[in-house]
Residue, then its C-alpha position, 0 to 999 in steps of 0.5 A: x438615610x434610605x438604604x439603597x435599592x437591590x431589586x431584581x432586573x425583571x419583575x422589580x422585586x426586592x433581592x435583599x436577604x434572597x437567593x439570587x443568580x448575577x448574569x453579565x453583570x445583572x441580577x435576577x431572582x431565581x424564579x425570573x432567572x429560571x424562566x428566562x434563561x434555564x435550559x430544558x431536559x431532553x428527558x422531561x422537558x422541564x427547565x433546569x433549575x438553578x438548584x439543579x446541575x445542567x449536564x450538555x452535550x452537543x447544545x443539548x441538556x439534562x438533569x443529572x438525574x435524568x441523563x441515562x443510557x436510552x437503552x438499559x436506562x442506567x446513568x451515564x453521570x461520569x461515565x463513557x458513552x455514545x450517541x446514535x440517533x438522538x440516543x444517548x448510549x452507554x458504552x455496552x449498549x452501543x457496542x452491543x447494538x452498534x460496534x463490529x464483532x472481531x472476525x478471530x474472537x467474535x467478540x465485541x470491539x468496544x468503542x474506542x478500542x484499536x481495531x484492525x479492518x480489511x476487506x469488510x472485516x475488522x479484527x480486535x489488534x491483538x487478534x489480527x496475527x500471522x498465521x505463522x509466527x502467531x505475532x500480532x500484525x499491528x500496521x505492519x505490512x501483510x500478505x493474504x493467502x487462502x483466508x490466512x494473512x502472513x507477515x512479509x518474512x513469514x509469507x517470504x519463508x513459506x512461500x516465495x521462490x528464492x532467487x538462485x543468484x541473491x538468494x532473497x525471496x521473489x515477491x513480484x514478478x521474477x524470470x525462470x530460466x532452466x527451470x530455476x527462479x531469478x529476480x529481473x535484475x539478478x538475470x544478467x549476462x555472464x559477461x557484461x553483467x546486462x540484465x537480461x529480461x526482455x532481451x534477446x540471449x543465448x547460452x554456453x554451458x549454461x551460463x546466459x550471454x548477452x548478443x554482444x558478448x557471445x559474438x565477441x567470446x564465441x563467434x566467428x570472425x568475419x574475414x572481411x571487417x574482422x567483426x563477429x558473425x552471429x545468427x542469432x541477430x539474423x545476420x546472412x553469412x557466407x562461408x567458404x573453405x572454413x572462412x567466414x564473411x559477413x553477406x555485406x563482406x562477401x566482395x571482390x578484393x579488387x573492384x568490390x563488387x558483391x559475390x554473393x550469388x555469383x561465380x568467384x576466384x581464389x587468389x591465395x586468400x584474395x577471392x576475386x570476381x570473374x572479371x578481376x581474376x581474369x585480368x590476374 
């Protein structure tokens, strides 16, 4: 009974008793299998046998004896590295070559370490701090100053004008009146409680008014519609023996022709035209 035949698939000879590598269910000799299929080292160009570990990185392969920093020639076996231009770094060849320098501590910032950038700088986390409480930012919100950066409280303590309303700091714009700071919205009539900023007002004692309140609390009245009479909107007024009428008011009692600019009667507190006062 002839023993069944267990050949190599390329060059036909027999793998009995022989070291042999099996690929998609077929079988080679090592020396055919190493020519068809072996991938060759970036570092000496030669075939990376089967007795040999195939290290990859990014379709590209080395012996494990020969996958080294490109720089200081150490192994990066089992160790971090990074690649820059074809060149596989380890982890202090790259950062000495490659990475930034933190702007408080000039030192390096390793890759892969947490780092601060702004404005062209980058910092190392734990050095990136406010100049004032000295704590690490971190991804908190900041405020630059004369080459410092502030946390939002610090900044607020340090430098920001306090409202003389709420007492919170102003961060953005704000109104100053008699010299003191106001946020926009805390700048508002006395009376209505209207905001103010933007708006056409006056004041009594010091206290801010609105057009509208300060007619109705202060102004005077006219005698015609009853209504205040205020400048401080442009309004024209007339006045006579401590009566006010607004121009528009300003008419006969009798046939309401305007009297503004033309001679006028008095009947008790009726004025009238010449010619209504006549026919009285």
């Amino acid at each position: 009974m002839s023993m069944e035949r267990f050949d190599c698939h390329y060059c036909k000879d027999t793998l009995l008793g022989k070291k042999y590598i099996l690929k998609e269910d077929t079988q080679y000799c090592t020396k055919c299998y190493e020519n068809l299929f072996a991938n060759c080292c970036e570092m000496c160009s030669l075939p990376i046998g089967c007795n040999s570990k195939d290290l990859s990185y990014k379709d590209r392969h080395w012996h494990e004896n020969c996958f080294k920093c490109g720089k200081c020639s150490r192994s990066l076996v089992d160790k971090a590295f990074a690649a820059k231009d074809d060149l596989m770094l380890c982890t202090e060849c790259y950062s000495h070559e490659h990475s930034s320098k933190c702007n408080t501590c000039k030192k390096t910032i390793m890759p892969g370490s947490r780092k601060m950038e702004y404005k062209g700088n980058s910092w190392h986390e734990t050095c990136f701090l406010c100049q004032r409480c000295q704590q690490p930012i971190g991804t908190k919100s900041f405020i630059p100053k004369d080459n410092s950066y502030f946390c939002v409280p610090c900044f607020e303590k340090q430098f920001a004008y306090q409202c003389c309303a709420c007492k919170k700091a102003i961060t953005t714009g704000g109104v100053t009146y008699h010299d003191k700071p106001w946020h926009r919205e805390c700048f508002t009539c006395i009376g209505c409680k209207r905001q103010l900023a933007g708006q056409r007002f006056t004041s009594r004692e010091n206290y801010p008014y609105c057009l509208d309140c300060f007619s109705n609390l202060y102004a005077k009245k006219c005698v015609g519609c009853t209504k205040p009479i205020t400048s401080l909107a442009g309004a024209k007024y007339i006045s006579f023996e401590e009566r006010q009428w607004h121009s528009e008011c300003f008419t006969c009692m009798q046939c309401s022709v305007s009297l503004v600019g033309r001679g006028f009667l008095t009947q008790r507190d009726d004025i009238l035209c010449t010619d209504c006062g006549r026919e009285k």
